[in-house]
N, C-alpha and C positions, 0 to 999 in steps of 0.2 A: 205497690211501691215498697210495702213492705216485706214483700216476700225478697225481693229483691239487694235490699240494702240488706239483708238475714244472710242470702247465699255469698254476699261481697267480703260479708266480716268473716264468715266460713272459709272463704278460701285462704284470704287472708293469716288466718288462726293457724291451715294447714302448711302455706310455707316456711311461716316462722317454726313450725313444730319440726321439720325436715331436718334428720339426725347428723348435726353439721361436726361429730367427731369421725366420720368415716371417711369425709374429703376435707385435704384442705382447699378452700375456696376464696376467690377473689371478687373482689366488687371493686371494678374500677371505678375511679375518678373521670368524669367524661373529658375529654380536651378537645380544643378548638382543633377541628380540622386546616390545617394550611399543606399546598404542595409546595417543595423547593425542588430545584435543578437536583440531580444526580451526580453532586461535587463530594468531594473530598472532607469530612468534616475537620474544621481547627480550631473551633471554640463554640460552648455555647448559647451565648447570645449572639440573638440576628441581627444582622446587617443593618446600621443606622444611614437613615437618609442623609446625612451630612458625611459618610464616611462610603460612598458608591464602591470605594474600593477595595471595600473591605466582604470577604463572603459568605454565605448565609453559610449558618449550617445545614445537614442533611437531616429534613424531618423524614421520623424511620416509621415506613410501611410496610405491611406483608408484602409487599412486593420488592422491597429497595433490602430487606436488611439482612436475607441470609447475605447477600454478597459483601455489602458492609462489613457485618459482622467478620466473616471470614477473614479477612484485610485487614482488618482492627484489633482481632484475636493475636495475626503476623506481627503486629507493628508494637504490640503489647501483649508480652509473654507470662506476665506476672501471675501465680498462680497458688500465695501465699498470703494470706489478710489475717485482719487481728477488728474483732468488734467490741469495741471498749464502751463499755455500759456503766451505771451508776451500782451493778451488782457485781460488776467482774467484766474479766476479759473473754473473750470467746475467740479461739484460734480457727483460722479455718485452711482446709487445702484444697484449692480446684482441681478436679480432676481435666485432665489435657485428652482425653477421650471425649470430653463433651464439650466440646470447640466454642460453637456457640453460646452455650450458656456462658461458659466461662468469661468469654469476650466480652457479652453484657454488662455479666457483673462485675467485671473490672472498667468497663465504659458508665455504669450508673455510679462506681465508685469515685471515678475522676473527675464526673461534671457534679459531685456533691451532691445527690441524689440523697442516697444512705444517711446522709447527714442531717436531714429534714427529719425525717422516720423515726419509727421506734415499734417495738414490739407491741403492734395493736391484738391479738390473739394468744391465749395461755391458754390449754387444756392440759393437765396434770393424767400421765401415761398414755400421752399422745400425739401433740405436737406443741409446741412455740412457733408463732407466725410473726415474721417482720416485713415491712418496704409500704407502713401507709401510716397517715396520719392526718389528724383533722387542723392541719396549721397549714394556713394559705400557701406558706413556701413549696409545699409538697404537690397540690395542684398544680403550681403552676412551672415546676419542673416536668411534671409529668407531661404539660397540653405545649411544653418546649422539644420536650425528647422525640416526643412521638405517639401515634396511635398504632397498636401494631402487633403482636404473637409471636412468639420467637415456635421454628419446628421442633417435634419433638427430639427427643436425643436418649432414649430410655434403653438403659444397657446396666443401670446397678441398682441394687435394692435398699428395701427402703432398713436398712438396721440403727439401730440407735446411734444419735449423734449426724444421722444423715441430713446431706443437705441437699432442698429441694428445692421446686419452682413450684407455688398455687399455678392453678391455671380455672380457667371459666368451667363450670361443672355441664351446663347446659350448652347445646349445639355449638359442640364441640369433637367433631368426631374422629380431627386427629391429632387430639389430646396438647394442644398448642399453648405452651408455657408464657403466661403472664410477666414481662420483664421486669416489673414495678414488684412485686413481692414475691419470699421466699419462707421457706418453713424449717426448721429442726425437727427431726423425731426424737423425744425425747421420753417414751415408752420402752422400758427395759428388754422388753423383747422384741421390740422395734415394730413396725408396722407393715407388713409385708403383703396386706391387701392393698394396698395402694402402686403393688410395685408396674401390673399391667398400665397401668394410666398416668403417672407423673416421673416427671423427668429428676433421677439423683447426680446434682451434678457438682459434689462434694463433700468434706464428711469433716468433723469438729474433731481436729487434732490436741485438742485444753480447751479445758474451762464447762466441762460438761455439767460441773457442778455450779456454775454459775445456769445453764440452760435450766436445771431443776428449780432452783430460786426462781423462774421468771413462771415455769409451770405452774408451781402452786401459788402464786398472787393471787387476791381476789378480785374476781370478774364482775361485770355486770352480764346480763341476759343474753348480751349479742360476745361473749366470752373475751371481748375488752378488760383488760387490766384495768383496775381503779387505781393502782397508780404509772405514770408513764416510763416507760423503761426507753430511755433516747438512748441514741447507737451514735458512737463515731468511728468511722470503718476505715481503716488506714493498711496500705500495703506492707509486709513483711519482705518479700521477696518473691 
């Protein structure tokens, strides 16, 4: 018995040890699995029983959401934001080469997603990580949006200022971006071993020196900021 509970904490000791500045990495939020019809999304809450006529939205599966996405990308072009923090502004530019991503993130921006969140991740010459938080509202947008991996879209590198998508580190092998959170490089010579495996699918046009400020905060062990850096992410253009 006690060999046993010896090799549990061992392993244990071993994950947490796992050099978490070389990926950035995700831990989702689990969300309630629900299917809906293959409709049109127009809002995000679903369908009240007193309102039949009213229609659900599209919860997004690997299976429903490249084509979503595509469609939603067309119907919203927007490819200009601004993340207004308690340290500064962060300007950002989507790049229109990575369709999908872009669509996302301008689809997490309008159902107020972003708005829950805040820069849960700060490593200092490495990256800044946003899109989670420990406040019920962020849950339970997440187990609304969807369960689900956006494909990859990997066509630029990762240089300082760059804007990316965490994605699942393990069984994962083709390398399928996390919708829910996104990272800054904010290592002066940016990070370029990351460029085979995550998707850049934008780059900080201002406010880089606000990105530095949120790097060097001080973290706890799991490289959480002690103090919370909330984002409200508003379209430019």
């Amino acid at each position: 018995m006690k060999k046993s509970l010896l090799l549990l904490i061992l392993s244990v000791l071993l994950m947490n040890c796992e050099d978490k500045k070389k990926v950035p990495v995700v831990k989702e939020i689990s969300a309630e699995e629900k299917i809906f019809s293959d409709e049109k999304v127009t809002e995000i809450d679903t369908a009240s029983e007193t309102e039949p006529t009213k229609p659900p939205f599209l919860f997004l599966t690997n299976e429903n959401v490249e084509k979503f996405l595509i469609q939603y990308g067309k119907e919203n072009p927007e490819k200009r934001v601004a993340l207004i923090t308690s340290l500064g502004t962060i300007k950002l530019e989507l790049y229109t080469d990575t369709p999908l991503h872009r669509a996302n993130f301008i689809y997490m921006l309008k159902n107020g997603y972003w708005d829950t969140t805040f820069f849960h991740r700060a490593l200092e010459n490495f990256i800044v990580q946003g899109g989670n938080s420990d406040r019920p509202e962020t849950s339970k947008l997440r187990s609304k949006l969807g369960k689900y991996t956006i494909p990859a879209e990997i066509k630029h590198k990762h240089h300082r200022g760059a804007l990316a998508s965490a994605k699942e580190y393990r069984e994962n092998p083709d390398d399928r971006s996390s919708p829910f959170e996104f990272y800054i490089v904010q290592a002066p010579n940016g990070a370029n071993h990351l460029n085979p495996n995550y998707t850049v699918f934008g780059k900080v046009t201002s406010g880089m020196d606000v990105v530095d400020k949120i790097a060097k905060l001080e973290t706890d062990a799991s490289e959480w900021p002690l103090l919370n850096v909330f984002m409200e992410v508003k379209i430019l253009d």
